[in-house]
N, C-alpha and C positions, 0 to 999 in steps of 0.2 A: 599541505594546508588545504582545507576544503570550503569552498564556496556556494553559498545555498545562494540560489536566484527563483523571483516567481516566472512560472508560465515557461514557453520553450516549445510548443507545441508543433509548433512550426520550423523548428530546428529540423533538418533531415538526419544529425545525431540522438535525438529525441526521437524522430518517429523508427528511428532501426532501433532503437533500444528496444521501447514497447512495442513493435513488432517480433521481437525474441521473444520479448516476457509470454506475452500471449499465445507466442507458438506453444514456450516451453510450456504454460501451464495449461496449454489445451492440452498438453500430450498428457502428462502427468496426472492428470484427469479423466474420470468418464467422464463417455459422452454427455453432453448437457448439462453437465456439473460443472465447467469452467465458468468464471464471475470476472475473471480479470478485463479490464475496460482499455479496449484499443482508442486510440486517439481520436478519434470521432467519439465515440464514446464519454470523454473526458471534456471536452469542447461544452461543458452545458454550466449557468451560471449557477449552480449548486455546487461545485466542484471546485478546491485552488489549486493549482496544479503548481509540482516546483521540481526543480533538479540541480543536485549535487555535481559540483565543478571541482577537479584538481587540478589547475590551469587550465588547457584547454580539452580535456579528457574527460568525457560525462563520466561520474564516479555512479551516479544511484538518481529515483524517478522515484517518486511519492507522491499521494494526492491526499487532501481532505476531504467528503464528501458531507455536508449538513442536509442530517436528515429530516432534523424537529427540532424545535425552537432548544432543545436540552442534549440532542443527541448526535454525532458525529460518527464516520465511519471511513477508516484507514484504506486507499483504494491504493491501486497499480505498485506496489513497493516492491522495488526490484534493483539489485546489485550489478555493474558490470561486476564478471569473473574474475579480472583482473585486478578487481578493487577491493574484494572481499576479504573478510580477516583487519580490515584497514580502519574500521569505525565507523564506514558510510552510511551503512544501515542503522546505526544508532542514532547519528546525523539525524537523519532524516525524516526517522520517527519520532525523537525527542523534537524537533523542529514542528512537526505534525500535530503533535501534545500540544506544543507551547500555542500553536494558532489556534485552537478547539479552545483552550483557555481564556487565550486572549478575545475568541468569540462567543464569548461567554456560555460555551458549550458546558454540562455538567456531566456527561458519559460519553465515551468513543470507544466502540463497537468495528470488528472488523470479521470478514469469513477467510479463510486461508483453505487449502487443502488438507487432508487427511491422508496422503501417500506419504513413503518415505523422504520424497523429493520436496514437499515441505517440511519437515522436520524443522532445517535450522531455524528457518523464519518463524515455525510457532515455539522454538526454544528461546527465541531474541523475546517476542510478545509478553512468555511468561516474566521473561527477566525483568519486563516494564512496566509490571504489576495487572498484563491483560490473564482473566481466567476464564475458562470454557464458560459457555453460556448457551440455551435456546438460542431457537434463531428469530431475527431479529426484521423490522420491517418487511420487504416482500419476500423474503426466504420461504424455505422449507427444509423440514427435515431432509437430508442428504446423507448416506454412508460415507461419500465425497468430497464434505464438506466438514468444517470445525470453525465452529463460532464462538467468538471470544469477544470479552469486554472489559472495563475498567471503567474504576467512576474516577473524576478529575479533581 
């Protein structure tokens, strides 16, 4: 059974998690093309930060980001290895959803990578009714990049 809690920032199992994330998606990434948000990063009041507990074992790390009184954007979502296959990531995006909603958000917009190493995550997005899209606030076009949205 999994446990969604807010915030965690200050967890030192929280900050090794998104310190993976960030390695792995700097790797997986050209240069200058990684977007993933290290803990400083996440620290800004635009942001809700939450993370997936399976007793005392972080399962998974997601953020909201409000970009415009209509618009919301899926930050830092990222799996332990050991958790994967489990539902965490579904967790945690549906959870994601439901806060955008509840803040009376009308569209939630996210960037993900374009290597093979994102694949599952923009396979999870489509399944959650996210489809490709321009990009979106401060973006640019990126070969690196895959931008996606859904309206709420």
């Amino acid at each position: 059974m999994f446990e969604l809690r807010v915030g965690g920032l200050d967890d030192p199992r929280v900050v090794a998690m998104l310190t993976t994330h960030v390695t792995r998606a700097r790797a997986a990434t050209g240069l200058g093309s990684a977007h993933a948000l290290d803990v400083d990063g996440l620290k800004r009041d635009d942001i809700a930060f939450f993370t997936l507990w399976q007793g005392e074992a972080l399962a998974a790390v997601g953020a909201l980001r409000t970009l415009t009184n209509d618009l919301g954007e899926v930050k830092s979502m990222f799996t332990d290895d050991t958790m994967r296959g489990q539902g965490a990531a579904r967790i945690m995006l549906e959870h994601i959803i439901a806060t955008a909603l509840a803040k009376g958000l009308h569209r939630l917009a996210l960037e993900t990578g374009s290597s093979d190493y994102f694949e599952p995550a923009r396979r999870m997005y489509l399944r959650h009714g996210f489809a490709e899209c321009p990009p979106y606030g401060d973006y640019k076009i990126d070969p690196n990049s895959m931008f996606m949205m859904r309206d709420l």
